[in-house]
N, C-alpha and C positions, 0 to 999 in steps of 0.2 A: 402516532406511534412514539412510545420513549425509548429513549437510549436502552434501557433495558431491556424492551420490550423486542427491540431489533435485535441484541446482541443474543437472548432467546432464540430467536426465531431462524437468527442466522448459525445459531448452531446445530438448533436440530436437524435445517435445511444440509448443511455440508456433510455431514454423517452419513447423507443418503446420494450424496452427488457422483456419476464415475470420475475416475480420474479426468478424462478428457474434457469433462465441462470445468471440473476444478481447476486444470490445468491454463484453460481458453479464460476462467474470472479471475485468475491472478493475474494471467497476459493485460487482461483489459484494465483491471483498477488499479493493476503497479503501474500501467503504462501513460496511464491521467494523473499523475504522479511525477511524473520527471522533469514537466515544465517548468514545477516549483523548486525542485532541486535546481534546475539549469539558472532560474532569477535567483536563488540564495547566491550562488556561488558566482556569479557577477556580480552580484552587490558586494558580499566580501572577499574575492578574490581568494577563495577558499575551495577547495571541495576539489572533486573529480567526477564533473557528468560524464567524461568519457566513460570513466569504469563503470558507470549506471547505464546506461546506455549500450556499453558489452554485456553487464548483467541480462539487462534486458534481453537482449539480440537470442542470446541463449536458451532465454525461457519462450520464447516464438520460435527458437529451432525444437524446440522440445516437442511443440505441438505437430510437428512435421515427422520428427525422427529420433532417434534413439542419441539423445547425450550423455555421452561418457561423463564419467564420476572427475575423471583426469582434466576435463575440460571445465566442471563445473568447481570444484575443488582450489583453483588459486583464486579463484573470483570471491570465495568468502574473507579473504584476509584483506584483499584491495577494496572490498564493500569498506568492512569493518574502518579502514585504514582513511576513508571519504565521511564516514557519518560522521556530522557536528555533533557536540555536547552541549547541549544548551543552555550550559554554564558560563560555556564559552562564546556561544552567540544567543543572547538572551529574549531576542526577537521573535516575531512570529515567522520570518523568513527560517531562522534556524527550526523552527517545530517541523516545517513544512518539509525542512531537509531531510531533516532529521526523519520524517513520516512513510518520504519517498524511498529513503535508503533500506528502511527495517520493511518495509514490503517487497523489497525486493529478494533482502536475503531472506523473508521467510517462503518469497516464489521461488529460490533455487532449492530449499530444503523440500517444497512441494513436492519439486522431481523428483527426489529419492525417497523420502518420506513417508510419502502419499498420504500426511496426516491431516487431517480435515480441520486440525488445531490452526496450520498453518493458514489456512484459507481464513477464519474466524479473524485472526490477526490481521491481515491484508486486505479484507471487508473491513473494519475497526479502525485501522488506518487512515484508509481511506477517508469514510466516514467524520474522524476525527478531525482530518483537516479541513475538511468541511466548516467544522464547529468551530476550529478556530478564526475560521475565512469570518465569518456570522460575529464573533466575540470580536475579530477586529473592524467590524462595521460596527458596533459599538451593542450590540445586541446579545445581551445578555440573561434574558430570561431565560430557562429553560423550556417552560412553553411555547416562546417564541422561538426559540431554535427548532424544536422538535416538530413546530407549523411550518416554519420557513419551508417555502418550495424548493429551495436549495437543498434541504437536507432530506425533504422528505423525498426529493428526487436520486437522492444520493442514498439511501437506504433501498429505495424498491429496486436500483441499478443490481447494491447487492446483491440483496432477494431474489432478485430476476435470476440474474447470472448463477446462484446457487441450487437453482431447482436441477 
């Protein structure tokens, strides 16, 4: 399957998803997501996995219960205020940071939102650092990426999680 082929797939799938599955596949692929945010920011002594980690915590309460807009609402400016620019950290650690952060702000916009855009993004993400996990093994064909069992396991994760 190619990158395109998945990014298709994955969006005709989320169009049709209830929220509560949409909800439970951002919880899961933001959440495989923060270990790399938590090594970027030990290596550069940068960042804020707490405030990733509150993000988080939030979007697992969501799945449970009704959160307020009041509770989800300061946490986009503390996201915002953590994500590297990868200008400024030109590594593949900063991509990854960088990956885990925008998945997550687009799992708080999920909860109120309920746009299936958002999920497309946070599948894509995901997925993305995958690619570049593959590019810094030095693996760089596209068809070898697109074969890799890494990725192609990281695309059906998607897919799965969006039916």
């Amino acid at each position: 399957m190619t990158y395109s082929d998945f990014v298709q797939q994955l969006q005709k799938q989320v169009h049709a998803v209830s929220y509560e599955k949409g909800l439970a596949m951002s919880v899961l692929l933001s959440g495989k997501l923060l270990s790399d945010y938590q090594a970027f920011s030990e290596k550069h002594q940068w960042g804020g996995p707490t405030i990733l980690e509150e993000a988080f915590q939030h979007c697992e309460m969501a799945q449970t219960r009704n959160v307020s807009k009041e509770e989800i609402d300061p946490l986009f400016q503390r996201l915002y205020d953590v994500t590297p620019d990868t200008e400024d950290f030109g590594d593949y650690d900063g991509s990854y940071a960088l990956n885990a952060a925008a998945a997550l702000l687009h799992a708080l916009q999920y909860i109120y939102g309920k746009d299936p855009k958002d999920l497309v993004a946070i599948g894509t993400l995901y997925t993305d650092t995958i690619d570049a996990k593959l590019h810094e093994m030095d693996i760089d064909d596209e068809d070898d990426i697109d074969n890799h069992p890494k990725m192609q396991e990281a695309r059906q994760l998607a897919l799965h999680l969006s039916r």
